[in-house]
Backbone as CSV, one residue per row, in Angstrom:
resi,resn,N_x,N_y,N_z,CA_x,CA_y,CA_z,C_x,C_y,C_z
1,UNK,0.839,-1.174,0.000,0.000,0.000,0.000,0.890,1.245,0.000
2,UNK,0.397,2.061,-0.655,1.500,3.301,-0.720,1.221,3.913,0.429
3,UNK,2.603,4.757,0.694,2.069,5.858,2.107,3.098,6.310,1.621
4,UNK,2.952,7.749,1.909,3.648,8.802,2.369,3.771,9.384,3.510
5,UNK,5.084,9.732,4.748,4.846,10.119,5.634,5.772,11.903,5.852
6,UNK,5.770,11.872,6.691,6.368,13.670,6.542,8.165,13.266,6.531
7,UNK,8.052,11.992,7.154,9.751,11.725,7.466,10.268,11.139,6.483
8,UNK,9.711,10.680,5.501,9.930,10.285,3.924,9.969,11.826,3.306
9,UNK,9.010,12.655,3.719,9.107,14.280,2.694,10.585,14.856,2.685
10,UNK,10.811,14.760,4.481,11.898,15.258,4.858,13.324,14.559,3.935
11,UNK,13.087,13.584,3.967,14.469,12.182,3.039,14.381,13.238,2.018
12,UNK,13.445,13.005,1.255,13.639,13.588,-0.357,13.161,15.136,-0.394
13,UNK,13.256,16.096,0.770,13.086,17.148,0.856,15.130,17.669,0.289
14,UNK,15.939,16.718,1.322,17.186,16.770,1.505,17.404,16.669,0.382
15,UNK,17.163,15.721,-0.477,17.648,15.050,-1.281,17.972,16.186,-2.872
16,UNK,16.646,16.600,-2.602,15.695,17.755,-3.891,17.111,18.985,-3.617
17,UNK,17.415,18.858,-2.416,18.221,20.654,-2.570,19.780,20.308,-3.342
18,UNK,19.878,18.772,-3.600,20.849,18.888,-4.253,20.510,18.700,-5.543
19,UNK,19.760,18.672,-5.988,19.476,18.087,-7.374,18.764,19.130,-8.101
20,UNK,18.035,20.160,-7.247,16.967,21.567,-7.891,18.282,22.630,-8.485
21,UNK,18.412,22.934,-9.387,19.137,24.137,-9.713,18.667,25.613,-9.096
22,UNK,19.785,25.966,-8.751,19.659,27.265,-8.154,18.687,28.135,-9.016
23,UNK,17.699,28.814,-8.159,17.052,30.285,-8.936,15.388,29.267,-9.181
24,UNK,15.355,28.037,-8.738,14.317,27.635,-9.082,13.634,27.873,-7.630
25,UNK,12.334,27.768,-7.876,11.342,27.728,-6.508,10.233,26.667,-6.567
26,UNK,10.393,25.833,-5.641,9.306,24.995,-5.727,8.781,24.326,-4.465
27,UNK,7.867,23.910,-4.661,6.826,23.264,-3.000,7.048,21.975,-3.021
28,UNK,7.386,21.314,-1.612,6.460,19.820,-1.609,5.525,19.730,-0.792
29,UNK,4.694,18.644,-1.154,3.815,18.435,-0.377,3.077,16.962,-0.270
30,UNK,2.779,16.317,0.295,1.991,15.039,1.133,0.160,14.976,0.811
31,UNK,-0.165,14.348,-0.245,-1.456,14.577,-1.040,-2.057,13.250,-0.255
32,UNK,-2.919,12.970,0.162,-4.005,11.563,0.542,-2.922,10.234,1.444
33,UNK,-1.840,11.110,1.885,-1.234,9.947,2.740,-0.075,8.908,2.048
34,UNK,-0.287,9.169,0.080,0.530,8.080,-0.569,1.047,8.950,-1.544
35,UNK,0.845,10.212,-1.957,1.836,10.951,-2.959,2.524,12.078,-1.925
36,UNK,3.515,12.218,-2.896,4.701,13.548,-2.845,4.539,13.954,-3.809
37,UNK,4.335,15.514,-3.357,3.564,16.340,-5.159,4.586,17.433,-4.637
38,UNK,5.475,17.464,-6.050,6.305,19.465,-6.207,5.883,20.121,-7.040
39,UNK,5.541,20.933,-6.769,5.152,22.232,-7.554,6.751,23.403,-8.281
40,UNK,6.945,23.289,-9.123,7.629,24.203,-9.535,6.665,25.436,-10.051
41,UNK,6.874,26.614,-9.383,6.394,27.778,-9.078,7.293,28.771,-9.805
42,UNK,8.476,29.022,-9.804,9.639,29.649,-10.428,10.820,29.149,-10.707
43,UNK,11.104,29.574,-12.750,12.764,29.092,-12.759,13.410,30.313,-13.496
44,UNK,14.549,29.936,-13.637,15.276,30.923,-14.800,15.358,30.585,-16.043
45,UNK,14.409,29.357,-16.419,14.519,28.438,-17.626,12.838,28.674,-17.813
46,UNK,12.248,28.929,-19.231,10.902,28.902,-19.215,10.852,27.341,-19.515
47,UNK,10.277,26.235,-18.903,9.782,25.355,-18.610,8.975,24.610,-19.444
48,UNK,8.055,25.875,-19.762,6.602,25.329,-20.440,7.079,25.812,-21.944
49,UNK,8.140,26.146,-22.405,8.042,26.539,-23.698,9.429,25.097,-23.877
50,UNK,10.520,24.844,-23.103,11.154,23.717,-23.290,9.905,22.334,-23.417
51,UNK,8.939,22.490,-22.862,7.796,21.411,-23.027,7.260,21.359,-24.501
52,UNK,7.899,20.165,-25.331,7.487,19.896,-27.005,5.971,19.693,-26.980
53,UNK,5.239,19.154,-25.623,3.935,18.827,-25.276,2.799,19.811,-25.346
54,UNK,3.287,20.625,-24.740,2.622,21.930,-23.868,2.080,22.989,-25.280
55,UNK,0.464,23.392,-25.113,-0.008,24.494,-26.166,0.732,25.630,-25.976
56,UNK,0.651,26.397,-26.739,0.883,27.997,-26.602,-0.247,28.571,-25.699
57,UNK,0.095,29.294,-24.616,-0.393,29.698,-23.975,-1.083,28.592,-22.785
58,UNK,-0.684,27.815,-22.461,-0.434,27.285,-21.521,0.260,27.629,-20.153
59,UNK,-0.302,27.839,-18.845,0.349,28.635,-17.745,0.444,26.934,-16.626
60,UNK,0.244,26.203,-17.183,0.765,24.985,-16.314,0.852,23.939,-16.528
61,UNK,1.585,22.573,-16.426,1.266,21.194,-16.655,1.879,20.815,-15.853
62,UNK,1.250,19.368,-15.528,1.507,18.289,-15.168,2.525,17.146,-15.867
63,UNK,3.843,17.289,-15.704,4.640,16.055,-16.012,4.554,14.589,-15.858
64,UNK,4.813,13.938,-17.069,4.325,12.537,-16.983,5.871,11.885,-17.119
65,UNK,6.162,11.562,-16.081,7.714,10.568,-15.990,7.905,9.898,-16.618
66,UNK,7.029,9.267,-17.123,7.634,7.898,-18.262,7.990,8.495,-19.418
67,UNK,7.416,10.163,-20.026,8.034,10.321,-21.136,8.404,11.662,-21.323
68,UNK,9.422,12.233,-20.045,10.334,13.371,-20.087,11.167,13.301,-21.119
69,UNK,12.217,12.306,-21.382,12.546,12.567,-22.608,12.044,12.963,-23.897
70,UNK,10.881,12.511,-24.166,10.456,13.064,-24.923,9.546,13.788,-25.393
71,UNK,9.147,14.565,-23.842,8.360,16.036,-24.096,8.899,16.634,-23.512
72,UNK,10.500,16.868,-23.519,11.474,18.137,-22.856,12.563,18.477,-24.084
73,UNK,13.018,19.688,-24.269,14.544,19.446,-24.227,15.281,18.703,-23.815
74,UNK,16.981,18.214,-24.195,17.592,17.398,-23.706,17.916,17.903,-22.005
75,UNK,18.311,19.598,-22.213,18.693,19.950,-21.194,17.985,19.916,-19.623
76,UNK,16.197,20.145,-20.263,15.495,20.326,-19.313,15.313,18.757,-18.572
77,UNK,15.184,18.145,-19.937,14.880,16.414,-19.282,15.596,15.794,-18.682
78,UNK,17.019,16.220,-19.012,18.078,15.972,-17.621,17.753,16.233,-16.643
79,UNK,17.906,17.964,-16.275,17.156,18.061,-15.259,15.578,17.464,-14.099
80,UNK,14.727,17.066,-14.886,13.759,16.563,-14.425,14.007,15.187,-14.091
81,UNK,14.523,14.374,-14.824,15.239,12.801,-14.816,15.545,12.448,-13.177
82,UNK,16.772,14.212,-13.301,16.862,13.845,-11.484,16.070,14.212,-10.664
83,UNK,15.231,15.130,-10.749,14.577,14.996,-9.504,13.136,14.499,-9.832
84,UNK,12.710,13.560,-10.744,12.066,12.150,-10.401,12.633,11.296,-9.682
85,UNK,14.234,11.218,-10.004,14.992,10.037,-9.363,15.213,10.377,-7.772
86,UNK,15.397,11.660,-7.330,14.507,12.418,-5.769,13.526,11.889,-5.559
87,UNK,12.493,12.344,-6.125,11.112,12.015,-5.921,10.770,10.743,-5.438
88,UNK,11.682,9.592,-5.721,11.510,8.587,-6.011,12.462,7.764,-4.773
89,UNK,12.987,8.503,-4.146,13.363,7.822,-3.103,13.407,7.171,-1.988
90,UNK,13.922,5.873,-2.243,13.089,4.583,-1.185,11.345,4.297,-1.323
91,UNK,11.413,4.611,-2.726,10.298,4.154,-3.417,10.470,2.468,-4.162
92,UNK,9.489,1.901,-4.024,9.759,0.950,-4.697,8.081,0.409,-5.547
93,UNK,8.317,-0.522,-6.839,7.148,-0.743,-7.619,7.085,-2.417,-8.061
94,UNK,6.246,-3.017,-7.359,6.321,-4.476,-7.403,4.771,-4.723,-8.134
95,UNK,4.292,-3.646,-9.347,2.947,-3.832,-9.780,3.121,-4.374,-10.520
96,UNK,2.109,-5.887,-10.964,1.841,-6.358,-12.115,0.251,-6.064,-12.599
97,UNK,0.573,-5.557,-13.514,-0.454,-4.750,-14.473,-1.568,-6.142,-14.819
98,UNK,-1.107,-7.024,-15.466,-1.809,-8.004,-15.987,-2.706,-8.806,-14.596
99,UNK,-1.887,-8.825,-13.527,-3.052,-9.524,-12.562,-3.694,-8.089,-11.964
100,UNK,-3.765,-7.253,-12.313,-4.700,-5.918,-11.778,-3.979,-5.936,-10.329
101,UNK,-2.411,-5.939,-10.057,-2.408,-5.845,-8.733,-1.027,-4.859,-8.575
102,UNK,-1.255,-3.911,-7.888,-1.033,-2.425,-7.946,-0.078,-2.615,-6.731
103,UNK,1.278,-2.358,-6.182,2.010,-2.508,-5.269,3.229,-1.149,-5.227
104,UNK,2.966,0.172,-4.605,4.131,0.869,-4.713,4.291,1.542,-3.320
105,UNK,5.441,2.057,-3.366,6.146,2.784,-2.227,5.179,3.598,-1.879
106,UNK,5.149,4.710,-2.752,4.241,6.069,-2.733,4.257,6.338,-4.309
107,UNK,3.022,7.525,-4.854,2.918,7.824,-5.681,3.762,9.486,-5.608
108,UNK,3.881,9.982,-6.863,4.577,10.853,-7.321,3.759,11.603,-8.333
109,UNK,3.961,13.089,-8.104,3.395,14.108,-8.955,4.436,15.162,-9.194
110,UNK,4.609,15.801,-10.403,5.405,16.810,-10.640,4.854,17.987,-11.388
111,UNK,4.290,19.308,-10.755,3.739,19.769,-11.348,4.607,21.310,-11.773
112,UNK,4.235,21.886,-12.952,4.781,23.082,-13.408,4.099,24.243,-13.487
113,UNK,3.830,24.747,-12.303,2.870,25.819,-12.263,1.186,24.953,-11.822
114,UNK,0.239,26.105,-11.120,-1.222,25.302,-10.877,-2.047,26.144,-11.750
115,UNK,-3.174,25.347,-11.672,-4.349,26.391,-12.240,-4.562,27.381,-12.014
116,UNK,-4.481,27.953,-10.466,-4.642,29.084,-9.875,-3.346,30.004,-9.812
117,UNK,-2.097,29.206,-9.759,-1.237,30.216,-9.867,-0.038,29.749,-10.786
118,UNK,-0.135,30.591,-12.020,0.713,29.937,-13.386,2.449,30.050,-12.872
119,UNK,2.579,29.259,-13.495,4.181,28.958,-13.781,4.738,30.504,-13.950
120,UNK,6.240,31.047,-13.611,6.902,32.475,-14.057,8.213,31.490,-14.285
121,UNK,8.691,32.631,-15.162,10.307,32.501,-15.820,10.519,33.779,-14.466
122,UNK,11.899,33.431,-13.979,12.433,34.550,-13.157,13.758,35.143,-14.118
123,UNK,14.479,35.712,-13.693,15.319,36.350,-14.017,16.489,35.305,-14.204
124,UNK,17.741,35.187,-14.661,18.821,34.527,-14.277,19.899,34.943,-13.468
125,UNK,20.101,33.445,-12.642,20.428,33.678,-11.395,22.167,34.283,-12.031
């Protein structure tokens, strides 16, 4: 059963400050007891325009891990690569799809900006 607890946030809270590039700003947070959700709020990189995915005029998305490579730049998807691989720590996934039986650490969300408050490019650091 997944769980998330605050002392798991804290692990990959640590973990995130080495892996976030400077000048970025972002939240975590503890969603229903089994995800860790970050919000990237501010970078010095526009985000949503490195996103091959993302419409024009788009002020937020939701990242899908299985295919950063190929709705990022190389540069950005590096970046994100690692801190899924944060995100993801002392996580583990023993699901088999075919018997409908679902087994993980915790779930994971990565978001780029919310509905209510869009994504900004900041200045460079």
């Amino acid at each position: 059963m997944a769980w998330m607890s605050q002392e798991k946030k804290a692990k990959i809270a640590a973990k995130l400050k080495d892996v976030v590039p400077k000048g970025w700003k972002y939240t975590l947070a503890v969603r229903n007891r089994s995800e860790i959700v970050m919000t990237i709020s501010e970078a010095p990189v526009d985000l949503l325009r490195a996103c091959k995915d993302c419409k024009e005029g788009n002020t937020s998305w939701a990242v899908n891990e299985y295919w950063v490579d190929r709705s990022f730049t190389p540069e950005v998807a590096a970046i994100l690569s690692r801190i899924f691989d944060a995100l993801n720590l002392d996580n583990h996934d023993n699901s088999d799809i075919q018997t409908d039986y679902f087994d993980v650490g915790h779930y994971v969300a990565l978001l780029i900006g919310r509905w209510d408050k869009p994504f900004k490019r900041s200045a460079a650091v």
